[in-house]
C-alpha atoms as an extended CHARMM CRD file, in Angstrom:
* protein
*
        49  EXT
         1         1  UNK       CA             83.9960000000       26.2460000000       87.7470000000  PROA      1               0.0000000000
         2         2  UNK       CA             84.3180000000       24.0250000000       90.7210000000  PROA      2               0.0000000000
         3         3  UNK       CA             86.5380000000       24.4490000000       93.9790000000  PROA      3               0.0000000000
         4         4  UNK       CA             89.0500000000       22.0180000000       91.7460000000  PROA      4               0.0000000000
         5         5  UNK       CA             89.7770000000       25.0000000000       89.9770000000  PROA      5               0.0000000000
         6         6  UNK       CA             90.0250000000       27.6190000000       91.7820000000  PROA      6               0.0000000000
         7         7  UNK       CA             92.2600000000       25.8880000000       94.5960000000  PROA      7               0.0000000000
         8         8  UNK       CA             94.7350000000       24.6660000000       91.1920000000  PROA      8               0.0000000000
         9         9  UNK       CA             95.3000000000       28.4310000000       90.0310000000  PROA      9               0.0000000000
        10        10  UNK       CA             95.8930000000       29.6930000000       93.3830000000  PROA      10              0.0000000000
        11        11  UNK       CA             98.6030000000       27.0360000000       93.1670000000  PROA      11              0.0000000000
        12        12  UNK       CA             99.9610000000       27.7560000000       89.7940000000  PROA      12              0.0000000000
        13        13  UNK       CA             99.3380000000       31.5670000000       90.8150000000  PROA      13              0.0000000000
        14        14  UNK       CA            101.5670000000       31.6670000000       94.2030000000  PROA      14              0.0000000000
        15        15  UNK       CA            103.7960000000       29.3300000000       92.2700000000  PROA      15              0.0000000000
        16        16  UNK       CA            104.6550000000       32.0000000000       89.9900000000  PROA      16              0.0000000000
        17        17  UNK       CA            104.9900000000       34.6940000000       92.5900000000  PROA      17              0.0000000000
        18        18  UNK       CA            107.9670000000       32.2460000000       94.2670000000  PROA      18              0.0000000000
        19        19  UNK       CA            109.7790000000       31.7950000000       90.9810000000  PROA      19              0.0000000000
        20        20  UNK       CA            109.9570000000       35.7450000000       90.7320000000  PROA      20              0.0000000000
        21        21  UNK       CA            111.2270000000       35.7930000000       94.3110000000  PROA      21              0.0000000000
        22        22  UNK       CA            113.8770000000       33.9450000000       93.7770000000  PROA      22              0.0000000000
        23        23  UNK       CA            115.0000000000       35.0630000000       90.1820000000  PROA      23              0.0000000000
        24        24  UNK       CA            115.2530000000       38.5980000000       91.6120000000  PROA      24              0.0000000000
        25        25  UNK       CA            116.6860000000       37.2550000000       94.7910000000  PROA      25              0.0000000000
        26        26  UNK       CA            119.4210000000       35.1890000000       92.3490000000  PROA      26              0.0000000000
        27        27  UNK       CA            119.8260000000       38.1510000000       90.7240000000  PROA      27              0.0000000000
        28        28  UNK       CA            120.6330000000       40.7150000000       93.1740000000  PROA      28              0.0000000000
        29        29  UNK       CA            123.0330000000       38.0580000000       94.2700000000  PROA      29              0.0000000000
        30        30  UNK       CA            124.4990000000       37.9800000000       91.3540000000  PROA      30              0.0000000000
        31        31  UNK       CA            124.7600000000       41.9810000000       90.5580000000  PROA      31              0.0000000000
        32        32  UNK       CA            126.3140000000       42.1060000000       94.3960000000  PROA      32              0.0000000000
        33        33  UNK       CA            128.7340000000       39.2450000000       93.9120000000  PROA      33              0.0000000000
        34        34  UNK       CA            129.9080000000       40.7790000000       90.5640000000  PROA      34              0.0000000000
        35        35  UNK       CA            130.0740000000       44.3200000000       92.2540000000  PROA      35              0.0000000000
        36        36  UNK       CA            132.4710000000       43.3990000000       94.9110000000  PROA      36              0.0000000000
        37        37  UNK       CA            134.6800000000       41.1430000000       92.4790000000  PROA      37              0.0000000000
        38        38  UNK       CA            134.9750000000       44.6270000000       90.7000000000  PROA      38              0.0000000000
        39        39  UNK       CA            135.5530000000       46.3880000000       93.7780000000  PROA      39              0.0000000000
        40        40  UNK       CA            138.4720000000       44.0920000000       94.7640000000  PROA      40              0.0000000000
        41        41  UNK       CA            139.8110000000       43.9140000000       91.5050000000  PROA      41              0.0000000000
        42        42  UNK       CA            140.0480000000       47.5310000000       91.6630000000  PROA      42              0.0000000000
        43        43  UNK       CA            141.5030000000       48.1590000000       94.9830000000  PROA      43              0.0000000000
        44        44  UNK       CA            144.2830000000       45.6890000000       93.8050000000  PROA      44              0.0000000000
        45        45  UNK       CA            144.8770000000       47.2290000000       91.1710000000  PROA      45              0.0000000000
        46        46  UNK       CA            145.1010000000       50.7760000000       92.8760000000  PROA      46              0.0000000000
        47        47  UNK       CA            146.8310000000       49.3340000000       95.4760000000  PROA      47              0.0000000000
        48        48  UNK       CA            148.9950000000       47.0360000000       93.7520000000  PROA      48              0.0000000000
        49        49  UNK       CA            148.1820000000       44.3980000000       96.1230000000  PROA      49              0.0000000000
């Protein structure tokens, strides 16, 4: 096992921790977007707006 090696699966490694990042990133953005689409939808519809 050479430095090669060792230097590629950090890579691959902290390349995997930034794909998590940013599907739980895309997917709190998602859950929030959809939350205040309900939200609005509801206060029209209580409001009749």
């Amino acid at each position: 096992m050479c430095w090669c090696d060792i230097v590629s699966k950090a890579k691959i490694g902290s390349l995997k921790n930034l794909g998590n990042g940013m599907e739980h990133s895309l997917r709190f953005l998602v859950e929030v977007i959809l939350g205040l689409s309900i939200l609005r939808v509801i206060i029209n519809w209580i409001f009749g707006i």
